[in-house]
N, C-alpha and C positions, 0 to 999 in steps of 0.2 A: 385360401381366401374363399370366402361363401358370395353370394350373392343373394341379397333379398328384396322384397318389395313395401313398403312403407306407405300403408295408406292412413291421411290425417281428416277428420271431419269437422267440420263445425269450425269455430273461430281457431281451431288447432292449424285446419289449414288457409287461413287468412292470416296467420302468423308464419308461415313460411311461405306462402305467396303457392301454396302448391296440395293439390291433395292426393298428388301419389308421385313418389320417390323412388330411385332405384339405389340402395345403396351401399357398398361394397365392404366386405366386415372380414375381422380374422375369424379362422376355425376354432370352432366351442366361443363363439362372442354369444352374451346374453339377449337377453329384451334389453337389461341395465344398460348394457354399454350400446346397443344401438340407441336408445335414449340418449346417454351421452353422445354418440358423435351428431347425431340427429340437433343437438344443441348446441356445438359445436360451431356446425356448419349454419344454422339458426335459432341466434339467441335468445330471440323471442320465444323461443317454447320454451325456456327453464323453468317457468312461474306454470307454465301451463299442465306442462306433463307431471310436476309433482300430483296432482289435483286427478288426472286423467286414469282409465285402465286402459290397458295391453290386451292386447288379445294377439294369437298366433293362428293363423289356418283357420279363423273361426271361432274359436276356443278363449276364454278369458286364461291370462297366463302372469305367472308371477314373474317380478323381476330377473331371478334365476334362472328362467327356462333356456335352457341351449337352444341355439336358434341352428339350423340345416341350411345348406346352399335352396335357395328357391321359394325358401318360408315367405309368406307374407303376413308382416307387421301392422296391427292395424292399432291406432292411440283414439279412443276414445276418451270425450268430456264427458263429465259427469250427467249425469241425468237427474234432472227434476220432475215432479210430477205429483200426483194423486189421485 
């Protein structure tokens, strides 16, 4: 069992009522499956996180990336601008 940290901004975390999670995963769990249980546990993020990127430690990270005890998750909305 890893443990990571889960951080959500913008109306990501007004849909879980929270913008930072502590939340407890198997060994070799992805970003994917923290995703899933993240939605899981709030269903209002399904619509959101398709739309959103991952980042890990800092880093933009793809759904696949192996997540470490201690990592922090962080689900970014998309950004607008010009």
């Amino acid at each position: 069992m890893i443990k990571a940290t889960v951080l959500l901004f913008a109306h990501f975390a007004d849909a879980a009522g929270s913008s930072k999670l502590e939340m407890d995963l198997n060994d070799s769990a992805t970003v994917q499956v923290c995703s899933e249980q993240l939605i899981g546990k709030h269903p209002a993020l399904a619509d959101l996180l398709k739309i959103g990127r991952a980042a890990v430690n800092g880093e933009f990270a793809a759904n696949d990336r192996i997540l470490h005890d201690g990592d922090e998750v962080a689900f970014l909305p998309p950004v607008s601008g010009g």
